[in-house]
C-alpha positions in Angstrom: 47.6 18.6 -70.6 49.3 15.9 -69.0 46.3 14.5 -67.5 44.1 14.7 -70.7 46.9 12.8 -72.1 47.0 10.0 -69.3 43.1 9.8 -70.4 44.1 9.2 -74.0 46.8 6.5 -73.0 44.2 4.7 -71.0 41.5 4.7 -73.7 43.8 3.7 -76.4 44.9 0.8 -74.1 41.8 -0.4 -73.2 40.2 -0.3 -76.6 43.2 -2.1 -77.6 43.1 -4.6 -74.7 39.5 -5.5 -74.6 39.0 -5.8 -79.1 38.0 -1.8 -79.8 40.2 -0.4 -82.2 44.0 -0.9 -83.0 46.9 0.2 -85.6 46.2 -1.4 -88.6 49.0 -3.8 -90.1 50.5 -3.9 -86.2 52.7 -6.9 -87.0 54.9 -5.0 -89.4 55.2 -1.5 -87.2 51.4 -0.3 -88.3 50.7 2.2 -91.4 49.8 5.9 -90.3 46.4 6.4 -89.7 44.9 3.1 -90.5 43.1 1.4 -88.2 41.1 -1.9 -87.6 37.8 -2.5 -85.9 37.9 -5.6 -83.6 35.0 -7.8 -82.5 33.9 -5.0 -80.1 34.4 -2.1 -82.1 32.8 -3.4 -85.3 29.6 -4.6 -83.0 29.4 -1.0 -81.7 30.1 0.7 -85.0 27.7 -1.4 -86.7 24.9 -0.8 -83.7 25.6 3.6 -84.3 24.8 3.3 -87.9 22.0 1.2 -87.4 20.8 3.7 -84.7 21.4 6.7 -87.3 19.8 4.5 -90.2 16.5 4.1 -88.4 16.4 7.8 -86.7 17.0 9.4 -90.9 16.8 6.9 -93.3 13.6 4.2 -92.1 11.9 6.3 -89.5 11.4 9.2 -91.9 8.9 9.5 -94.8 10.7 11.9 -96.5 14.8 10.1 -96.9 16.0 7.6 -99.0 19.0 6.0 -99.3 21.5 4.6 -101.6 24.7 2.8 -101.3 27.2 4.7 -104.2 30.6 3.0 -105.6 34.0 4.7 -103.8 35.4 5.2 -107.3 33.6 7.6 -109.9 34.3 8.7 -113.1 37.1 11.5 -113.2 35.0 13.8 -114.6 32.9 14.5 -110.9 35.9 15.3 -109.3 36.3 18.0 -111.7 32.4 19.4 -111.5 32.5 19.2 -107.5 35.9 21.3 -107.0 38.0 18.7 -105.7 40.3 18.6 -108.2 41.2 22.5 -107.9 39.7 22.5 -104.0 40.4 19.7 -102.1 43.6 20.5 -100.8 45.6 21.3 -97.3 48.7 24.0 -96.8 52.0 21.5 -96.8 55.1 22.9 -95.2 58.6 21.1 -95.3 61.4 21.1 -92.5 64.3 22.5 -94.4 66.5 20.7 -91.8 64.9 17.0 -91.8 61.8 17.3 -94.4 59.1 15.8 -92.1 56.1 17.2 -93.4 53.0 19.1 -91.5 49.7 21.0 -92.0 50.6 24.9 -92.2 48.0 25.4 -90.1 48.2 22.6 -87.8 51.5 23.8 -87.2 50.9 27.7 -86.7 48.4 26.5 -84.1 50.8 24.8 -82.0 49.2 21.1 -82.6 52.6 19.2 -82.3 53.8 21.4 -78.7 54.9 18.4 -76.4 55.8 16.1 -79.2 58.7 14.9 -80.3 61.3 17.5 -80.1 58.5 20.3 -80.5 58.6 22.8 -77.8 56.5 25.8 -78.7 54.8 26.5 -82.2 56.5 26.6 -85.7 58.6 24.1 -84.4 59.4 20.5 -86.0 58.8 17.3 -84.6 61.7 15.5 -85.5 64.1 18.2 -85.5 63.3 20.6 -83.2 64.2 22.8 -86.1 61.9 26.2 -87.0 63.1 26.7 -91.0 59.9 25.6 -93.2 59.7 26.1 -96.7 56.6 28.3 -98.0 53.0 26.3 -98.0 52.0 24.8 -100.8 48.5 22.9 -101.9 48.5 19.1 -101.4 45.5 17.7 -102.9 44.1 15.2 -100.5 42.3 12.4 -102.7 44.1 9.1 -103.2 44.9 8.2 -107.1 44.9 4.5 -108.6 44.4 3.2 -112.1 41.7 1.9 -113.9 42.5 -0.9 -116.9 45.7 -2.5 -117.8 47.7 0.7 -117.8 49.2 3.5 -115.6 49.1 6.3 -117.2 47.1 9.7 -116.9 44.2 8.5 -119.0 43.4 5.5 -116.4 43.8 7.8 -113.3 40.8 7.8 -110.9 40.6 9.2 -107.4 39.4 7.4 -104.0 36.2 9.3 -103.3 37.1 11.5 -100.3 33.5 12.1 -99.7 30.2 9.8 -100.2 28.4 13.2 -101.5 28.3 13.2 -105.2 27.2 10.0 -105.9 23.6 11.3 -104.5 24.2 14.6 -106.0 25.0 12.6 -109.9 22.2 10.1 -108.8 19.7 12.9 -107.6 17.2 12.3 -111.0 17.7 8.6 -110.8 17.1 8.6 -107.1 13.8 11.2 -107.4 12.0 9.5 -110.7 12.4 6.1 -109.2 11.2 7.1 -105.8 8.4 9.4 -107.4 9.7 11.9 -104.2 8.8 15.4 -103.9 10.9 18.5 -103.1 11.8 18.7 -100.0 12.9 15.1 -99.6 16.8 13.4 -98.6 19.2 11.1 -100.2 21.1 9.5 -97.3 24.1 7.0 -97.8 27.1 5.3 -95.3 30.1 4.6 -96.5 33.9 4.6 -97.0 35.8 7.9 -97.7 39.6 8.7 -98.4 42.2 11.4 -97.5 45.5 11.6 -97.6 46.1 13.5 -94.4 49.2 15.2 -93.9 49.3 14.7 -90.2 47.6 12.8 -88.3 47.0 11.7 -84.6 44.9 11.6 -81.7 44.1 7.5 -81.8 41.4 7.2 -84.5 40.1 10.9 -84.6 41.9 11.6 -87.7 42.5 8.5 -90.4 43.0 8.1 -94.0 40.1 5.5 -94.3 37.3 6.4 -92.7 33.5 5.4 -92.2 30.9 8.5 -93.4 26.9 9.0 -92.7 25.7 11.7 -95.0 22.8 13.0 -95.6 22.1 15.5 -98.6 18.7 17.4 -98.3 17.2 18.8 -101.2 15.0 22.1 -100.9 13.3 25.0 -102.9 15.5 27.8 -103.1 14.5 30.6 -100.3 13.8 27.5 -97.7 17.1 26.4 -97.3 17.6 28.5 -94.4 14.7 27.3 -92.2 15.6 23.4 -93.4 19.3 24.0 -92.3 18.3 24.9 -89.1 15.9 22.4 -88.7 18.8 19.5 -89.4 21.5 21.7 -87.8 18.9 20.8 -84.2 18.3 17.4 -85.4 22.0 16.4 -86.2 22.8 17.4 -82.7 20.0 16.0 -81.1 21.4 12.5 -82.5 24.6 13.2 -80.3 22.3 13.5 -77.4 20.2 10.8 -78.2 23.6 8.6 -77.8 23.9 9.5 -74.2 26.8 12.1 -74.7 26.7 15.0 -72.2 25.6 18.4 -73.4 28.2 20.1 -71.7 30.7 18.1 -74.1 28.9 19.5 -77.2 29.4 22.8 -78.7 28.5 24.8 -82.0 31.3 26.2 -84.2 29.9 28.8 -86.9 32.2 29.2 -90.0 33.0 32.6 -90.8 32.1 33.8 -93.8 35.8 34.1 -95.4 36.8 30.7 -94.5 33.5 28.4 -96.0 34.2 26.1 -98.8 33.7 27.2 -102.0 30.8 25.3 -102.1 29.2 26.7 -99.1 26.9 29.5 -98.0 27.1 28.8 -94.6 28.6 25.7 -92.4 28.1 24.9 -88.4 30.4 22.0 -87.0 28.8 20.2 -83.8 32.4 19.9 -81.8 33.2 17.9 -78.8 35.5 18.6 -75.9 38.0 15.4 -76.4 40.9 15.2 -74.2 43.3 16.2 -76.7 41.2 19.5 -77.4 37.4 20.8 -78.6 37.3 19.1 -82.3 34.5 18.6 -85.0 32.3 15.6 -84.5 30.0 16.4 -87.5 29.1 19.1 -89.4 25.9 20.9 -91.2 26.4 22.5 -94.6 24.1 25.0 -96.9 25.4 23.9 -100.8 23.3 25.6 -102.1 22.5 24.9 -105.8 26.4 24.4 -106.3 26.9 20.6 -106.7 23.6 19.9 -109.3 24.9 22.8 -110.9 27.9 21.8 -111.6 27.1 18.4 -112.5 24.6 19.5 -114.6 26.9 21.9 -116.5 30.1 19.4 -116.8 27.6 16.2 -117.9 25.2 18.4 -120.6 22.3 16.2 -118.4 19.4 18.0 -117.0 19.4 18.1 -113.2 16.2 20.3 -112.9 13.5 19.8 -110.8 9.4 19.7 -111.6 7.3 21.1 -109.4 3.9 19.2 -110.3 2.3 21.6 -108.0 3.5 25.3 -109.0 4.5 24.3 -113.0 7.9 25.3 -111.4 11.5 24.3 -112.2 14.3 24.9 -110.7 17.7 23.0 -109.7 17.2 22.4 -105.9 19.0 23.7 -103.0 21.2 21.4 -100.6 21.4 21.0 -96.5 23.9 18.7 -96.3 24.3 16.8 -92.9 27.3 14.8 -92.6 28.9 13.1 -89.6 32.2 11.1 -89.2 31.1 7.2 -87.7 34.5 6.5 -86.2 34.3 10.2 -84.8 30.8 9.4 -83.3 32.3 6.1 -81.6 35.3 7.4 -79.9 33.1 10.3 -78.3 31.2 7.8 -76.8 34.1 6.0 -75.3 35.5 9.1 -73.8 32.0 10.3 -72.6 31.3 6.8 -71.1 34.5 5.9 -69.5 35.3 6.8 -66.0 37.3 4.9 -62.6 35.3 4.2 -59.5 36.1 6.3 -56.2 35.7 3.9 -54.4 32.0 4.6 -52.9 29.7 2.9 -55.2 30.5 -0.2 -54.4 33.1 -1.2 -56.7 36.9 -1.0 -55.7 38.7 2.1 -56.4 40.5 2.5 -59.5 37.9 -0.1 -61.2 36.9 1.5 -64.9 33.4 1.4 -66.2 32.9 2.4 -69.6 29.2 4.1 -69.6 27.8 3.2 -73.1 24.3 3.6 -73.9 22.8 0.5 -74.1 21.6 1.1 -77.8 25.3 0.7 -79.0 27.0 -1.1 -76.4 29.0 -3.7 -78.8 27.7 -6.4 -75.9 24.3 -6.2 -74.4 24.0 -8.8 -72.5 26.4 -11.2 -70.8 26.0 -14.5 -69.9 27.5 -16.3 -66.7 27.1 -19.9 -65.5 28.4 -19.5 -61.6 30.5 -23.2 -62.0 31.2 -25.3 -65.0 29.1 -28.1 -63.4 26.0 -29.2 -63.0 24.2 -28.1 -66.1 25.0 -24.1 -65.3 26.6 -24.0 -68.6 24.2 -25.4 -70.6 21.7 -23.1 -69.4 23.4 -19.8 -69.5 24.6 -21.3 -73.5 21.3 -21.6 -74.0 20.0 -18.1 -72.9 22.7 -16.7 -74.4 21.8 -18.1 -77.7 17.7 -17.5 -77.2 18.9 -13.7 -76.7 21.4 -13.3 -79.6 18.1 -15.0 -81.9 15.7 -12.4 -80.2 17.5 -9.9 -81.5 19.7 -8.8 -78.0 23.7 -9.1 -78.7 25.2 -11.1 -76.1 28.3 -13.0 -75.1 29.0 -16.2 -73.0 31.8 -16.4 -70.4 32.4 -18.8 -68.1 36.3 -17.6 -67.4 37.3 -16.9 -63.8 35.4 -15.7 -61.1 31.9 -13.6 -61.4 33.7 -10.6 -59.8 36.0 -10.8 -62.3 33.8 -11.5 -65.0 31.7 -8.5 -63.7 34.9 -6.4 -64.1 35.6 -7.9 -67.5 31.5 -6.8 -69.0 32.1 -3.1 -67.4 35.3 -2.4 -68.8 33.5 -3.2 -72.2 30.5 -1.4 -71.7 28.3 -4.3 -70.9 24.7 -3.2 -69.9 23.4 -5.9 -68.1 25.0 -9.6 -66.6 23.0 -12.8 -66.0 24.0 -15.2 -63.8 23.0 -18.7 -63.8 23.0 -20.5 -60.3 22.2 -23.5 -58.5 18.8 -22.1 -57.5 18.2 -21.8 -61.5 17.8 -25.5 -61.2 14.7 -25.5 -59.4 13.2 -22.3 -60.2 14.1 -20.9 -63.5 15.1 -17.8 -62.5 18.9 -16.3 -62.6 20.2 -12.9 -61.0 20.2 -9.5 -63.8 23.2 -7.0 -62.5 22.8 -3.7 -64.1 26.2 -2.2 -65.1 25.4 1.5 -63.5 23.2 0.9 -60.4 24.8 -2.6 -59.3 21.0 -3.2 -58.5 20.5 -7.4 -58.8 17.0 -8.8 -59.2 15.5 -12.5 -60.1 14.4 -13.2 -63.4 12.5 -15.7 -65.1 14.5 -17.3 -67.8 11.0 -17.4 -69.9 11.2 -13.8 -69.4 14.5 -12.6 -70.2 14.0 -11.8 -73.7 10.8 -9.6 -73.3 12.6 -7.9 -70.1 15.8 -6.6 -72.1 13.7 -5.6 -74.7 11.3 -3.3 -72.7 15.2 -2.2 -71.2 16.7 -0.8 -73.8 12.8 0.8 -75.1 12.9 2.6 -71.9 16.7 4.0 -72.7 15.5 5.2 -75.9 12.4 6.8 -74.0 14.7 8.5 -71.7 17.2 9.7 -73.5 15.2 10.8 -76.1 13.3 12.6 -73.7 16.0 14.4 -71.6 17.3 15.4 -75.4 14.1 17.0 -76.5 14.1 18.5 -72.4 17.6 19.9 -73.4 16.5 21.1 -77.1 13.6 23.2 -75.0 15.5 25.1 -73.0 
């Protein structure tokens, strides 16, 4: 425990140090669970939902997407559950009244903090006296109009979901798809968690990629399978080890009500095995619903059978800011000492697909033209397409230390023998391997680079997936 939690304190330091992730609103003592992106960690955010965009969205025939409002009208909330549904078992300390999850609490989450020495016991306190759990509904509530009253009360979508489920028709006509096809969407969800924790695992505003499935009833099963394989083959695909990754099956008597059957891809974090992302059979539930609370058909026509029917969903849905810190902790380890580097050195291991830097740029001296050149290469790069990042601060060793910390696939140096033959020195982050490279060349080089990561990976993935 202690040393998983010396792992935590050195990733949230570093992310904070080098512009990854920190409390939001820091200046005034932070607010609970909200968190900002820096220059780093919105480049390497960005780069994973471009990644998942083109694996789903653009490199299938068969997926759509569509970019839904966060607020919807009161009424879908009602027809999807959430109203009645959405909610987590709150228990209060008699003695203090902090405030926990029943069952984060009966599962001895909070042992080792605060004043919390074994399970069932409070935080703040230290005291074991908890009045009885009771449903907290989880979604947000603002206003609408000029007045605050019940009649102007909407809810912070706590899911991107419906708005492909109330869009399914609009989405289907317009495209002219067929059943089985997907609505696929990123975007900003809500909850009000009770507790929270572990950095950014757990926040109240959070990044979602979703991806809702339609099917004939009676081939949901093979379809859910089929995603449940693809959805984790995304994870490997990312460069995150398979021993990391694990399936959790839902039992039967705890799925959501809208559920026939749910399987979580988990990942062994420091702070314990938690979900990363999760695959979920809705069966007909959610056009159902819609269709009965709106009076609008949601039907489907089969031109080819004369059939219609209201289509089964696989719904595969994954957490961005989830996806991002796994990679962090999968990527980052400290140098022994005996591959070259100085013991105690910390390279962070990203894949070079979502690396937040790609490629840095060094002049060796702030003379002689050096950094004029390397400006220039950086900036021939960035327009090719390659993100990169120009530093002429301190020493290259340093610099060097600077690019690994961050995850920094590759370094160019610009030297004095760049003046005569327009070449400069390519470091690789993991082998420390340096070769000569034409500056004409550069571009076409990282690009073949990062084509043959994707080969690789995707390769040992689908090697894995055979087994």
């Amino acid at each position: 425990m202690a040393e998983a939690n010396n792992l935590m304190e050195k990733i949230v330091s570093l992310c904070k140090r080098r512009g990854f992730v920190w409390q939001g609103s820091e200046i005034y003592g932070g607010l609970g669970a909200i968190y900002h992106f820096g220059p780093l960690g919105v480049e390497m955010k960005n780069a994973i939902k471009q990644l998942w965009w083109k694996t789903f969205v653009t490199g299938r025939p068969d997926v759509v997407g569509i970019e839904g409002a966060i607020l919807m009208h009161p009424e879908v909330w009602k027809a999807s559950g959430h109203i009645s549904s959405f909610t987590d078992p709150l228990i209060e300390c008699k003695d203090c009244h902090m405030r926990f999850r029943a069952d984060h609490m009966e599962e001895g989450k909070f042992v080792g903090q605060g004043k919390a020495k074994e399970k069932m016991q409070c935080t703040g306190c230290g005291g074991k006296d908890w009045t009885s759990p009771k449903d907290f509904n989880l979604m947000f509530k603002t206003f609408v109009g000029t007045t605050e009253d019940s009649k102007s009360e909407i809810q912070l979508r706590p899911e991107t979901a419906q708005s492909m489920f109330t869009d399914f028709k609009l989405v289907q006509e317009s495209s002219r798809l067929k059943v089985p096809f997907g609505i696929a969407q990123i975007g900003k969800s809500f909850r009000n968690e009770i507790t929270y924790g572990d950095f950014f695992f757990r926040m109240r505003e959070f990044e979602i990629a979703e991806l809702e499935y339609f099917v004939k009833p009676g081939d949901d099963e093979k379809w859910f399978n089929e995603w449940l394989e693809m959805w984790e083959l995304f994870y490997w695909n990312l460069g995150i080890k398979k021993d990391n990754l694990s399936r959790y099956e839902h039992p039967k008597d705890s799925l959501s009500h809208y559920s026939k059957r749910t399987v979580d891809v988990m990942y062994k974090f420091p702070f314990g095995v938690s979900e990363l992302a999760g695959v979920a059979n809705r069966t007909d539930y959610d056009l159902s619903q819609h269709e009965k609370f709106s009076k609008k058909d949601l039907h489907y026509f089969d031109p080819e059978t004369n059939e219609k029917f209201i289509p089964y969903v696989v719904e595969p849905t994954m957490g961005i800011e989830r996806a991002m810190l796994a990679c962090i902790v999968d990527g980052y380890s400290e140098s022994d000492g005996t591959d070259g580097r100085e013991s105690g050195e910390v390279v962070l291991r990203l894949d070079s697909r979502i690396a937040p830097i790609q490629v840095a740029v060094f002049p060796l001296v702030k003379k002689e033209k050096l950094p004029e050149i390397a400006n220039q290469i950086r900036f021939d790069l960035t327009q090719a397409g390659i993100r990169s990042f120009y530093d002429e601060s301190g020493s290259i060793g340093r610099r060097y230390r600077r690019q690994d910390e961050t995850g920094t696939p590759w370094c160019v140096t610009v030297d004095f023998d760049s003046l005569q033959d327009e070449t400069v020195t390519v470091r690789d982050r993991d082998t420390l391997k340096q070769e000569r490279i034409k500056i004409a060349d550069l571009a076409s080089y990282f690009q073949k680079e990062l084509i043959a990561t994707q080969d690789k990976t995707e390769g040992a993935a689908l090697v894995e997936k055979n087994k």
